[in-house]
C-alpha positions in Angstrom: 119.2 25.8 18.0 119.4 24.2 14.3 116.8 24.4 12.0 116.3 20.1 12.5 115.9 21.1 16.1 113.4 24.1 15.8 111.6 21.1 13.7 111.7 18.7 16.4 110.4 20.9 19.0 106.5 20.5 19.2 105.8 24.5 20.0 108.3 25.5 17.2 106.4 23.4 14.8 103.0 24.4 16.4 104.3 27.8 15.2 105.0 27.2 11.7 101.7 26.1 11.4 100.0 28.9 12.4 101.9 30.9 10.5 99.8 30.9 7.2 96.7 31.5 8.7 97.8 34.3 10.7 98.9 35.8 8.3 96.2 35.1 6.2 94.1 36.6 9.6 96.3 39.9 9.5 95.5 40.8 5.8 92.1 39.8 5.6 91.0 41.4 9.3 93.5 43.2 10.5 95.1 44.9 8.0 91.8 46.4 6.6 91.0 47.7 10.1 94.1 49.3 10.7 93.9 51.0 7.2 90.0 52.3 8.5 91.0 54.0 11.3 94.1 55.5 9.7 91.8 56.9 7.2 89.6 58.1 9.7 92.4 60.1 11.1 92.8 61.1 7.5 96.6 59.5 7.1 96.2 59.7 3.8 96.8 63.4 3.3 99.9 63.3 5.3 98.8 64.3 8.0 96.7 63.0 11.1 93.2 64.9 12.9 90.2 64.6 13.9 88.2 66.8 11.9 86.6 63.8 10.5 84.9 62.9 13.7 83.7 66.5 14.5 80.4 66.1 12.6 79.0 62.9 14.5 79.1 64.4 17.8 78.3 68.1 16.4 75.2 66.9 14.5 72.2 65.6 16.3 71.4 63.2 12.8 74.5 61.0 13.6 73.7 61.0 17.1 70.1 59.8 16.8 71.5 57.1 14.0 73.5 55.6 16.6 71.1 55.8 19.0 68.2 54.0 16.6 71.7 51.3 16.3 71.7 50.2 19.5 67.9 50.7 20.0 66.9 48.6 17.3 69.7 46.2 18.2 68.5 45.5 21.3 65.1 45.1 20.5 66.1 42.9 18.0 67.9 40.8 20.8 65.1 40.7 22.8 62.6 39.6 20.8 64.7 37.1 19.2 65.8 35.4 22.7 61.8 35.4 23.5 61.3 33.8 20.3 63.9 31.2 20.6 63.9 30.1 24.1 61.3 27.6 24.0 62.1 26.4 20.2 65.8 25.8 21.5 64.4 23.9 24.4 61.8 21.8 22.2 65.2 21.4 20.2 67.1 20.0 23.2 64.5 17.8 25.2 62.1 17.2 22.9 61.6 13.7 20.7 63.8 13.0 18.0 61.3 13.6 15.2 60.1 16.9 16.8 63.9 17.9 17.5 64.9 16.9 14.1 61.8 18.8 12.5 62.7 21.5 14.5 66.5 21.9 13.6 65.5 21.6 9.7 63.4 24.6 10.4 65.8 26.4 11.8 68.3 26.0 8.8 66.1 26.5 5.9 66.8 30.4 6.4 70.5 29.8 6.0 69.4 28.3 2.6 68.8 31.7 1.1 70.6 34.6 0.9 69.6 37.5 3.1 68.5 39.6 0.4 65.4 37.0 -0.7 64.5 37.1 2.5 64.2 40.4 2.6 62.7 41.0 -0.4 60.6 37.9 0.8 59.4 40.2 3.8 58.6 42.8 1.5 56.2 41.3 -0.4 54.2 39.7 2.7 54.5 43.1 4.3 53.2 45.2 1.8 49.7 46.9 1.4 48.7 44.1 -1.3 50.5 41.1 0.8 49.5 38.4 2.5 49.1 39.9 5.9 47.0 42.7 4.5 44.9 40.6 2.6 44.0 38.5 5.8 43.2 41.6 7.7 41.0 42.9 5.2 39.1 39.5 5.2 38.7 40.1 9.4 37.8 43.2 8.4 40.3 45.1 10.1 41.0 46.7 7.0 44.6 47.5 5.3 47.4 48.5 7.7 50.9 50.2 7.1 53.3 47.2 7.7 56.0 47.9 5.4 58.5 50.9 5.8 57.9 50.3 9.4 60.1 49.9 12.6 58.1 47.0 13.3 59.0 45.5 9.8 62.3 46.2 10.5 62.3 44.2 13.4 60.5 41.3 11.9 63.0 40.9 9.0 66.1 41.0 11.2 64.9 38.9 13.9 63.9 36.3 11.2 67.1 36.7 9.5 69.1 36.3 13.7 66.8 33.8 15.0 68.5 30.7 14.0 71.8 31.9 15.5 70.0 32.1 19.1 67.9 28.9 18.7 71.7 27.0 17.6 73.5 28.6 20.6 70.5 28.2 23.2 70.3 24.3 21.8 73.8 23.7 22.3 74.0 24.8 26.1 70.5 23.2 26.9 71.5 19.8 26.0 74.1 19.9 28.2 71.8 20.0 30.8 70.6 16.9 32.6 66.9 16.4 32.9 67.0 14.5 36.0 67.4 17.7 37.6 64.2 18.8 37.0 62.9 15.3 37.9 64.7 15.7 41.5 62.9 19.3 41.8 60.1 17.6 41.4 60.5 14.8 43.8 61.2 17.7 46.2 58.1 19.2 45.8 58.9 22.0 43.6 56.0 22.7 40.9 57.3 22.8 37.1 57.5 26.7 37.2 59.4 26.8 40.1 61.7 24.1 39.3 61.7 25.7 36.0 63.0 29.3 37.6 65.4 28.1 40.1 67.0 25.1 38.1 67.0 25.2 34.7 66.9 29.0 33.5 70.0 29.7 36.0 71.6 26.5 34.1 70.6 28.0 30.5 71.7 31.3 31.6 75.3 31.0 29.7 73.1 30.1 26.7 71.0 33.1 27.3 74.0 35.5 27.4 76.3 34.5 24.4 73.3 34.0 22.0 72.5 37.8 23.1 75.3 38.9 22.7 76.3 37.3 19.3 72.3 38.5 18.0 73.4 42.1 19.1 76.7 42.3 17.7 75.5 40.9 14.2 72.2 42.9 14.6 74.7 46.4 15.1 76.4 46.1 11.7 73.0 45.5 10.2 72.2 47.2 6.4 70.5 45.4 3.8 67.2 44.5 6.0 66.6 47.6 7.3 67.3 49.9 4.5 64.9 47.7 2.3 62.0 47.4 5.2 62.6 50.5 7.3 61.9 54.5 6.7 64.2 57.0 7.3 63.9 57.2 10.3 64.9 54.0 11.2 68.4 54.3 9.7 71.5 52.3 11.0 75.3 53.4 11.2 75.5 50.6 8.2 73.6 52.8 6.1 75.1 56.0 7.1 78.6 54.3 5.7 77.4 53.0 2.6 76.0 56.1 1.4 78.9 58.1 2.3 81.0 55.5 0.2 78.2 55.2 -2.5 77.1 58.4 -3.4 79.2 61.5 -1.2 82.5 59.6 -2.0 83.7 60.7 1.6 85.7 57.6 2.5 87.7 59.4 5.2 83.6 60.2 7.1 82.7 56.9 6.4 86.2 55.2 8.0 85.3 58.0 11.1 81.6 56.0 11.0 82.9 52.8 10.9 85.8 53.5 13.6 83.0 54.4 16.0 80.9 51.4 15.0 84.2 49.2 15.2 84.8 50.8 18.9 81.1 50.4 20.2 81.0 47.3 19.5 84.3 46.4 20.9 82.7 48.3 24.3 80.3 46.6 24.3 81.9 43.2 24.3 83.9 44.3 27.0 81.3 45.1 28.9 79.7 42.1 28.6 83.1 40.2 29.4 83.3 42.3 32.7 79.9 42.1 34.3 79.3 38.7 33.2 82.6 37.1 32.7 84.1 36.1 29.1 84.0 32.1 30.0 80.1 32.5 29.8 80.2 33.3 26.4 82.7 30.4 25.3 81.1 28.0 28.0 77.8 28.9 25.4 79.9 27.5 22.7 80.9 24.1 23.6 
């Protein structure tokens, strides 16, 4: 086939296109995760092994960092969907003002970059903030908020709420309202029409905004090592000191392999028990 040819076919030029950006995909993503896990397996002293893996399963530390991961994680995820649901729904049925107030609301975080806002959360949180100060006027007297596990949930669900209230809104104003009305007219009370209509309707909604607010919540660094203790440290943290300060790249590519591959798990995991078209379905 000539080269006029290739041009004239739709897939060949459909091709070319896509050419640039994948490329431009392969050395920005791919290539730098290949180069990880080839470091991991320590490829860059000639020669491959594990050895760099040995210490996160032989020491408990690692173990109970990845466990506080997925613990805070899900947490987060939890707390964010509770959070969201009924702003997303206000969002999608409510009046225009009140939906329009709403949305605004919802950006304004995106405004800023995540370090204000944490730093933000600092000050409110601490001993002299504003939260303390209106305890000690109840006279509940000054409590430990900062350097908390509860302060590290606050900042990073404040930071991940607007992605589940955007991805709940999209998939609950594709749901007709006359529905409920016709639950209604069928006798069913607002709670159970609620139940057995509309949450079953919102549940692809429900299951891509968790699992988008869990996968960003995993790789999590900045908000927990400013709010958090030390014992409320995330694989992110682990990484960056071991690139920081111990200089142990090939550790920190083993860390961020098995960050890399959890999360890939659990992605698939979600794809198999719940299907993969939920997730995109929760997109459109």
């Amino acid at each position: 086939m000539s080269a006029i040819a290739r041009l004239r076919n739709p897939k060949a030029s459909y091709a070319l296109m896509l050419l640039p950006v994948l490329a431009l995909i392969g050395f920005l993503f791919i290539y730098p995760m290949v180069d990880m896990v080839a470091r991991s397996l320590g490829s860059t002293q000639g020669t491959l092994t594990t050895q760099y893996y040995a210490p996160i399963f032989s020491k408990t530390i690692y173990l109970r960092v990845l466990w506080n991961t997925f613990e805070i994680s899900l947490l987060t995820t939890l707390v964010t969907l509770v959070l969201a649901y009924p702003v997303a729904y206000l969002i999608a049925t409510g009046r225009r003002p009140l939906s329009l107030f709403l949305t605004v609301c919802t950006l304004i975080p995106f405004f800023t970059s995540l370090l204000v806002r944490t730093y933000g959360w600092m000050v409110i949180l601490s001993p002299e903030g504003l939260l303390n100060e209106a305890l000690g006027l109840l006279g509940l007297g000054p409590v430990a908020l900062l350097y908390t596990r509860g302060a590290v949930l606050v900042g990073m669900t404040y930071s991940l709420l607007p992605y589940m209230v955007l991805t709940l809104a999209s998939v609950f104003r594709g749901i007709d309202p006359g529905l409920m009305r016709a639950a209604g007219l069928f006798g069913a009370s607002n709670v159970r029409a609620f139940l057995h209509v509309y949450f079953p309707l919102s549940l692809p909604g429900v299951l891509g905004g968790s699992l988008l607010v869990f996968l960003l919540a995993i790789g999590y660094f900045i908000t927990p090592a400013l709010l958090g203790s030390g014992r409320d440290q995330m694989i992110a943290m682990i990484v960056y000191e071991q690139v920081d300060r111990s200089l142990n790249w090939e550790f920190a590519a083993a860390l961020s392999t098995l960050l890399f591959a959890t999360t890939l798990a659990v992605f698939f995991v979600y794809a198999r028990v719940f299907g993969l078209g939920k997730a995109l379905e929760a997109k459109r």
